[in-house]
VMD Tcl script that builds the backbone (N, CA, C; Angstrom):
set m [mol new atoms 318]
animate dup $m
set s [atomselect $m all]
$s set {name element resname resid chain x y z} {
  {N N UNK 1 A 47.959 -40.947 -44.347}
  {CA C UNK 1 A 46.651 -40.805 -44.929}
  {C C UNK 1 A 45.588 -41.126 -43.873}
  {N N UNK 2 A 44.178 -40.562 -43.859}
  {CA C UNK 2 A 43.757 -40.854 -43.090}
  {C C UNK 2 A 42.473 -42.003 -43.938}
  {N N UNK 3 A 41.604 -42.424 -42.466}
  {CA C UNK 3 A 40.921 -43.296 -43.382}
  {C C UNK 3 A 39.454 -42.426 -43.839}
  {N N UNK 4 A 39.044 -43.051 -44.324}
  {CA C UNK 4 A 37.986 -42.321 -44.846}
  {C C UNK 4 A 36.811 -43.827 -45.328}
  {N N UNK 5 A 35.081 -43.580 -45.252}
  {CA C UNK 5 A 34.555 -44.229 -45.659}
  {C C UNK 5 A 33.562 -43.537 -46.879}
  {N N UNK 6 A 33.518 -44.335 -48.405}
  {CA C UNK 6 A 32.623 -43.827 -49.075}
  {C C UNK 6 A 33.746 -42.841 -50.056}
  {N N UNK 7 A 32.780 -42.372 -51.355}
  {CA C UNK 7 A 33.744 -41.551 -51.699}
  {C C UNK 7 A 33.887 -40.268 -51.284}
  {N N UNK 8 A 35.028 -39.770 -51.888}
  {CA C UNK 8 A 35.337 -38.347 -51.497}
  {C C UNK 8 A 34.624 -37.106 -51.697}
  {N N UNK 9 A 34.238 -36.391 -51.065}
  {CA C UNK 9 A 33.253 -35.244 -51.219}
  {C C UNK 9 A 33.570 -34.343 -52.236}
  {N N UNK 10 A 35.225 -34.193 -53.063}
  {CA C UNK 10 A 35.388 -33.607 -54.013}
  {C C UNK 10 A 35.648 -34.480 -55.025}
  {N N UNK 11 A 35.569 -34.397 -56.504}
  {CA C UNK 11 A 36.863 -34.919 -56.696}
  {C C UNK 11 A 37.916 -34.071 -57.358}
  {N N UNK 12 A 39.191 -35.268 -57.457}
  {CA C UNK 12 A 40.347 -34.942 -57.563}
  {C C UNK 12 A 40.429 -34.480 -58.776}
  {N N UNK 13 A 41.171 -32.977 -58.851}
  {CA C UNK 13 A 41.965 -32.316 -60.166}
  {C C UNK 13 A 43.145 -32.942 -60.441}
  {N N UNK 14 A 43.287 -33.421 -61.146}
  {CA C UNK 14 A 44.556 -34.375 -62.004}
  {C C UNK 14 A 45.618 -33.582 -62.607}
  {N N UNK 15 A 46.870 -33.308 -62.677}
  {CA C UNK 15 A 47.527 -32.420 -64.095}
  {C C UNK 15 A 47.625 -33.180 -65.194}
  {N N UNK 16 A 46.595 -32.739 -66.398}
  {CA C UNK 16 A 46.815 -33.025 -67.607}
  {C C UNK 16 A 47.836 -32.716 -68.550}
  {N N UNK 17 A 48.658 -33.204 -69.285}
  {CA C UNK 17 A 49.213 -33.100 -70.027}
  {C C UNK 17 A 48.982 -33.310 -71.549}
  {N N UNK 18 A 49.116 -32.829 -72.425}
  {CA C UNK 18 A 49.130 -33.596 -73.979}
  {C C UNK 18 A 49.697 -34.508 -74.705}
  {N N UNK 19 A 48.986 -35.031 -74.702}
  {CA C UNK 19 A 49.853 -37.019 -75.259}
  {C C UNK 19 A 51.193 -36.502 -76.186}
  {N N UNK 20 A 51.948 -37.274 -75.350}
  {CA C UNK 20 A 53.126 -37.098 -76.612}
  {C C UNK 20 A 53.342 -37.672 -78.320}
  {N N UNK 21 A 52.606 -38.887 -77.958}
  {CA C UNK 21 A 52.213 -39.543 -78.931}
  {C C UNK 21 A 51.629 -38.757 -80.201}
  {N N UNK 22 A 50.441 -38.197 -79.834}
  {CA C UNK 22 A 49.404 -37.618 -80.662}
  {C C UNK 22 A 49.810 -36.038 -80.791}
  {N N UNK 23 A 50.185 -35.365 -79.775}
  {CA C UNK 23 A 50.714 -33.839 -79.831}
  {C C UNK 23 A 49.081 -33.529 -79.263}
  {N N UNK 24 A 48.564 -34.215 -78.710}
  {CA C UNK 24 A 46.888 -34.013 -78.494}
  {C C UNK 24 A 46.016 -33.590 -79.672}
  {N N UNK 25 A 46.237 -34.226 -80.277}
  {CA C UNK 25 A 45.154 -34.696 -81.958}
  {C C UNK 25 A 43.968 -35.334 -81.419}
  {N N UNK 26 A 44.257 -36.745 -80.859}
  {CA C UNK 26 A 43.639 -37.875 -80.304}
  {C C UNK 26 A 43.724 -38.414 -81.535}
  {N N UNK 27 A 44.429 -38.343 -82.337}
  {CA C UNK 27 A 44.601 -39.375 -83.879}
  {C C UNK 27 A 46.228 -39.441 -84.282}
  {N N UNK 28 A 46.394 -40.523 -84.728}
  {CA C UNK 28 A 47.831 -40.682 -85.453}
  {C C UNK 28 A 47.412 -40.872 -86.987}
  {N N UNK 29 A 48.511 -40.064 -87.759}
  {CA C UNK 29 A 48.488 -40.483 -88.822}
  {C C UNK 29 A 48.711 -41.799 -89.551}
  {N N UNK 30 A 48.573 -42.855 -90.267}
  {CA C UNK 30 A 48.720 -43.912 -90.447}
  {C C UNK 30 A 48.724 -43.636 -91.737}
  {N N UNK 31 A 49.720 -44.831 -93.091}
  {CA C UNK 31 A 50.064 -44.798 -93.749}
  {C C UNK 31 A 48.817 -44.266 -94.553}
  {N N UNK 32 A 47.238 -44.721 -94.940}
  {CA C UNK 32 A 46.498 -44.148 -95.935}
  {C C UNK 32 A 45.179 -43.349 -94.847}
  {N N UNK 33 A 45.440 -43.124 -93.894}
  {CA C UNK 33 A 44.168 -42.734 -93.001}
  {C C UNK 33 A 44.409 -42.486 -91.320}
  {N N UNK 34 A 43.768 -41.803 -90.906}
  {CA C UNK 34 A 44.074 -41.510 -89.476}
  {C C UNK 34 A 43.419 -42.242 -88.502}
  {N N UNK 35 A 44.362 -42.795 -87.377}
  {CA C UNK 35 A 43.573 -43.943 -86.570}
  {C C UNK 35 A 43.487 -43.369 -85.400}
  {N N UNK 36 A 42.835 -43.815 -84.405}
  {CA C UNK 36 A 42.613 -43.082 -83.286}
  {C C UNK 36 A 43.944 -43.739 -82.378}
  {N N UNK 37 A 44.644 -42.852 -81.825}
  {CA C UNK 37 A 45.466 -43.136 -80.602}
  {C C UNK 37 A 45.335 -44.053 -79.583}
  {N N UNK 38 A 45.874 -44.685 -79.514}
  {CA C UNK 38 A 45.622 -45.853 -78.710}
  {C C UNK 38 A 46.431 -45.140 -77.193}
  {N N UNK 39 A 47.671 -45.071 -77.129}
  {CA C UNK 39 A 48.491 -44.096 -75.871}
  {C C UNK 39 A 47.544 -43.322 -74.918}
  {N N UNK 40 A 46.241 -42.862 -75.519}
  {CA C UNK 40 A 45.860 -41.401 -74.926}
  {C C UNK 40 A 44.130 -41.669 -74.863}
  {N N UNK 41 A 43.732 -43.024 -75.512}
  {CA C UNK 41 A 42.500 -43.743 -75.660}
  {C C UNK 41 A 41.795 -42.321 -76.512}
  {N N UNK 42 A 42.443 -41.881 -77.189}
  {CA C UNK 42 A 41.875 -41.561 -78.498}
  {C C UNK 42 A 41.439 -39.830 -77.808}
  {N N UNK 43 A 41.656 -39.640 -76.834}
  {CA C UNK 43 A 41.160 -38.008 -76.087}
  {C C UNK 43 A 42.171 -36.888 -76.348}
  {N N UNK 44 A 43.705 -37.110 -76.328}
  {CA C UNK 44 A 44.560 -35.872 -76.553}
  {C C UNK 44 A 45.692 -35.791 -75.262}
  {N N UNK 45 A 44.803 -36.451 -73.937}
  {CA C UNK 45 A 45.341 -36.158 -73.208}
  {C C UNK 45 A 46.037 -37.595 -71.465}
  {N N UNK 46 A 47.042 -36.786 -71.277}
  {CA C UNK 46 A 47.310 -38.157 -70.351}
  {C C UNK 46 A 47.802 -37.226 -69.028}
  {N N UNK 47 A 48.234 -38.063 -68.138}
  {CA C UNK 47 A 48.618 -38.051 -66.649}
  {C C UNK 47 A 49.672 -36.733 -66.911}
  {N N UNK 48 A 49.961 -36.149 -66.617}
  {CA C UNK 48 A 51.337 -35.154 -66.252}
  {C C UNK 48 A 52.378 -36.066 -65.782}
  {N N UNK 49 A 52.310 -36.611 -64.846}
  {CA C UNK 49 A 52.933 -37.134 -63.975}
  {C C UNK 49 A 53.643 -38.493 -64.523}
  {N N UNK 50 A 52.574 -39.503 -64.956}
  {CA C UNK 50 A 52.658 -40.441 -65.446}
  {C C UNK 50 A 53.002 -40.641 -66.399}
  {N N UNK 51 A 52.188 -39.977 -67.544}
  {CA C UNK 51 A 51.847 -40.022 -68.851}
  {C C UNK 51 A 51.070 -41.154 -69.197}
  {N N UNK 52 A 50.464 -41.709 -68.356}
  {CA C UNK 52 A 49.322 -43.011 -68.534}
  {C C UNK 52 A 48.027 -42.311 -68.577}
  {N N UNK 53 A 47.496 -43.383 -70.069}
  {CA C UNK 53 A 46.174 -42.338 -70.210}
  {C C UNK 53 A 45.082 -42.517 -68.844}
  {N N UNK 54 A 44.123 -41.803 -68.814}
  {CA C UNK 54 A 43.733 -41.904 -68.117}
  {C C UNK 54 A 41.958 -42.682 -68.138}
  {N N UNK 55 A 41.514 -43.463 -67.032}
  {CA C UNK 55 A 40.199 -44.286 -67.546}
  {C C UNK 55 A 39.227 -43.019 -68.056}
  {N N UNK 56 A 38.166 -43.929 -69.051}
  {CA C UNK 56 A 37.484 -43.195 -69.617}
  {C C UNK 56 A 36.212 -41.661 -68.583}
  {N N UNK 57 A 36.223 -43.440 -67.654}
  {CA C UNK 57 A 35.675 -41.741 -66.083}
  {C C UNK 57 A 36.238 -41.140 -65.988}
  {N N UNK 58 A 37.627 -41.254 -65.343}
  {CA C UNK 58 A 38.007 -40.482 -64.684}
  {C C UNK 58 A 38.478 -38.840 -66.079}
  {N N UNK 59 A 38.484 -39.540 -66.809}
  {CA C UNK 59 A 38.918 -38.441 -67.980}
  {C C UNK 59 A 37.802 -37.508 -68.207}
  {N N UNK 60 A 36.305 -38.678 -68.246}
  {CA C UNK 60 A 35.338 -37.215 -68.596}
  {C C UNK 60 A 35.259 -36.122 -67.238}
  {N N UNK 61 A 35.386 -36.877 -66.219}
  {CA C UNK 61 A 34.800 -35.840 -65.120}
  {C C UNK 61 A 36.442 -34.574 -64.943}
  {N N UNK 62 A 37.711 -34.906 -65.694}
  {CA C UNK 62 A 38.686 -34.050 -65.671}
  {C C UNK 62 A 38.581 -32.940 -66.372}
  {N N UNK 63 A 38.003 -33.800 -67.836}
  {CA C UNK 63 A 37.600 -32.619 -68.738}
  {C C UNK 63 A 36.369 -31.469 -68.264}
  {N N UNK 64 A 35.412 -32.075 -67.735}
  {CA C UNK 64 A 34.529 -31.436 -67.441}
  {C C UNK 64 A 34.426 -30.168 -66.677}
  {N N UNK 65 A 35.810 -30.912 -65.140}
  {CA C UNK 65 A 36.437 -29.617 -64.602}
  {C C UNK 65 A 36.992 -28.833 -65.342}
  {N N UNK 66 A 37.620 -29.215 -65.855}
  {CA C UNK 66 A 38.503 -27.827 -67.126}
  {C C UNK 66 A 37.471 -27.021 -67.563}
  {N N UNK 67 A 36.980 -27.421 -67.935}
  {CA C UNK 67 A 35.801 -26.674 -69.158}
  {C C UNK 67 A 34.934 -25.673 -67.977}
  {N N UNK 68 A 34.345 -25.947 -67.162}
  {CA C UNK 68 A 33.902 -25.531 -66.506}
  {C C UNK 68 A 34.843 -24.400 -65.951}
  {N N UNK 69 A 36.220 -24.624 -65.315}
  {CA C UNK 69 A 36.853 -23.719 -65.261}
  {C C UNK 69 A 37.024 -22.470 -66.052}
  {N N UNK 70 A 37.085 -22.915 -67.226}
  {CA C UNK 70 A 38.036 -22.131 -68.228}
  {C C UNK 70 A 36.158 -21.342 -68.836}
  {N N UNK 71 A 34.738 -21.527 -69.011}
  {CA C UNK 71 A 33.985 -20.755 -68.839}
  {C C UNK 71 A 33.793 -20.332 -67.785}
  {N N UNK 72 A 34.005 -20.261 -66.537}
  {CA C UNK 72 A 34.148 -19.242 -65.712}
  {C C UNK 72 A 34.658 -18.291 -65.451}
  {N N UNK 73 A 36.101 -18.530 -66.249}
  {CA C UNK 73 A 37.260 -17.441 -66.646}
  {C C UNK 73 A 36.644 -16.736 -67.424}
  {N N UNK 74 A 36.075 -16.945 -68.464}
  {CA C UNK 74 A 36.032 -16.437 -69.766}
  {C C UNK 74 A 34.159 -15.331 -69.503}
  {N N UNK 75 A 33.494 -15.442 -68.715}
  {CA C UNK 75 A 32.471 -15.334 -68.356}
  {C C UNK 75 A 32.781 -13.909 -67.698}
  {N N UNK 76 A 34.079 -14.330 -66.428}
  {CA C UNK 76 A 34.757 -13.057 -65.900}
  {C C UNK 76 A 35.225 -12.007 -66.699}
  {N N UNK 77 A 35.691 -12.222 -67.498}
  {CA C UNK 77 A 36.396 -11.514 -68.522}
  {C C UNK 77 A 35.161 -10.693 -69.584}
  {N N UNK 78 A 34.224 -11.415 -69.884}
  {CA C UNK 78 A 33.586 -10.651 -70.912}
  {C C UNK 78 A 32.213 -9.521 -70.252}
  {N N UNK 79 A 32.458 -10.066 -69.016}
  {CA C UNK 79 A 31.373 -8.755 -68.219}
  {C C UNK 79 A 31.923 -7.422 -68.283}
  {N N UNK 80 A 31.164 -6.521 -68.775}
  {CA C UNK 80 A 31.261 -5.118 -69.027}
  {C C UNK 80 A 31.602 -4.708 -67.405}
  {N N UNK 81 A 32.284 -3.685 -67.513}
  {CA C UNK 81 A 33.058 -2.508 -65.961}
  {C C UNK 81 A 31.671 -1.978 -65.566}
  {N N UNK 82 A 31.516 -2.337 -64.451}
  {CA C UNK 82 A 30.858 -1.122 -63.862}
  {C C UNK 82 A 31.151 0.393 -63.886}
  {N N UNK 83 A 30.639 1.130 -63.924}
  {CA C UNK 83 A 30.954 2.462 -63.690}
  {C C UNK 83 A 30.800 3.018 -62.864}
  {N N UNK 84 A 31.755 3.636 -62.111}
  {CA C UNK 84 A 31.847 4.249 -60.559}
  {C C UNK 84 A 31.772 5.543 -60.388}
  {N N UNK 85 A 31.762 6.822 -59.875}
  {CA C UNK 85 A 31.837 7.822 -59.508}
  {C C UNK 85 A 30.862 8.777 -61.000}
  {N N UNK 86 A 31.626 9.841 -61.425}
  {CA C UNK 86 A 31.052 10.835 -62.032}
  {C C UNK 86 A 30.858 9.988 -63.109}
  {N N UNK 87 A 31.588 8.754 -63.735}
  {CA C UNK 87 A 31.122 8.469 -64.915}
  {C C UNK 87 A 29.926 7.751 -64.956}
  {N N UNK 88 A 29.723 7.333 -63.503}
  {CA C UNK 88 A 28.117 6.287 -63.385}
  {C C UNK 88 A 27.155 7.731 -63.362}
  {N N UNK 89 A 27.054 8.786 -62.963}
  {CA C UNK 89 A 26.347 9.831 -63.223}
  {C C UNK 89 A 25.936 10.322 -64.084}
  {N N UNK 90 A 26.779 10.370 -64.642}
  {CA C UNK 90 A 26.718 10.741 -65.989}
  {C C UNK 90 A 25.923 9.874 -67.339}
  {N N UNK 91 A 26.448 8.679 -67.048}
  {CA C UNK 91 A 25.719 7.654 -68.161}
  {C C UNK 91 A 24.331 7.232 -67.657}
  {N N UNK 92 A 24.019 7.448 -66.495}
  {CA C UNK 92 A 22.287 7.269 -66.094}
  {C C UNK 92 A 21.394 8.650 -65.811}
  {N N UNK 93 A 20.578 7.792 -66.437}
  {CA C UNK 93 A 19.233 9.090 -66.860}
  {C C UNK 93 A 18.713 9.512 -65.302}
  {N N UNK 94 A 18.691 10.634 -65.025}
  {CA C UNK 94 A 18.738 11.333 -63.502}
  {C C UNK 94 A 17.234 12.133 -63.912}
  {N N UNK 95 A 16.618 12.026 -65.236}
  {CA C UNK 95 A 15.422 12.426 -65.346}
  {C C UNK 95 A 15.145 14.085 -65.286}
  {N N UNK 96 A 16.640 14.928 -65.324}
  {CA C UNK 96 A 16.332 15.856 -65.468}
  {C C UNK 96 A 16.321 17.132 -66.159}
  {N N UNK 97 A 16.439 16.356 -67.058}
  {CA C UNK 97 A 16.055 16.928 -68.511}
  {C C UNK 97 A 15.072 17.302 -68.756}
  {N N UNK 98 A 14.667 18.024 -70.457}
  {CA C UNK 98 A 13.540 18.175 -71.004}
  {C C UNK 98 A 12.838 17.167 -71.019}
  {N N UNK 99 A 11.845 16.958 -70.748}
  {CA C UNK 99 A 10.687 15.539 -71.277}
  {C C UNK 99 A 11.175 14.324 -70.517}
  {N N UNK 100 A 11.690 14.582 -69.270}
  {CA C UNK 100 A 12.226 13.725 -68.237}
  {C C UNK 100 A 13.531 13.102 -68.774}
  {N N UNK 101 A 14.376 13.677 -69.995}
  {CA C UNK 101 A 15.477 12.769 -70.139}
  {C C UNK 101 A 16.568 12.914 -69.355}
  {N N UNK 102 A 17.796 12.403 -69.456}
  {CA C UNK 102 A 19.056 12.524 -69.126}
  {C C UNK 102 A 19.249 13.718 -69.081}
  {N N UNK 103 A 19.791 14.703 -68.225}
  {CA C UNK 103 A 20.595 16.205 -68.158}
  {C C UNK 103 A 21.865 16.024 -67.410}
  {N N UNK 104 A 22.968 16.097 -68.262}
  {CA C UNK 104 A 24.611 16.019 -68.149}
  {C C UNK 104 A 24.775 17.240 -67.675}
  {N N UNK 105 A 24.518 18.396 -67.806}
  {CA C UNK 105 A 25.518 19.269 -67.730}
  {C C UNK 105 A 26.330 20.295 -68.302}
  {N N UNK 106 A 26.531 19.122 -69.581}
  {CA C UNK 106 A 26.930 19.504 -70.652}
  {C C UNK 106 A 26.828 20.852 -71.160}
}
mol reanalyze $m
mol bondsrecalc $m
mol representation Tube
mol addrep $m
């Protein structure tokens, strides 16, 4: 390892896992009512590795990466295709039509 002063310029992505305990609820059932998980400090989720939950920092800034991830995915995904060649021609108004509209061809 090397040394380093101060913290780290990133931080660290963790592998999360889902509490075994809870099945990632963040609640156990209890005989008349549901209590919060104690295993998983009540979030759903623990270490991969470990399975030790993880501190309450270090958990929000894990979640936060996720989330952030997973709308970036999802952001990618819902942007409409560009249209390339004859079909981008076609769907934009080239103005030369009657009364300056669209003329396809057609």
């Amino acid at each position: 390892m090397r040394k380093s002063h101060g913290p780290a310029f990133r931080a660290a992505q963790f592998d999360l896992a889902k509490c075994p305990a809870c099945r990632g609820k963040a609640v156990i059932t209890g005989v008349f009512h549901e209590l919060a998980c104690v295993q998983c400090n009540a979030s759903g989720w623990v270490t991969a590795e470990t399975g030790e939950a993880l501190p309450l920092e270090v958990l929000v800034t894990q979640l936060s990466i996720r989330l952030q991830a997973a709308e970036q995915r999802l952001e990618l995904l819902g942007r409409p295709a560009i249209a390339v060649g004859p079909e981008a021609q076609y769907n934009e108004n080239n103005r030369r039509g009657p009364g300056a509209t669209n003329y396809t061809g057609d």
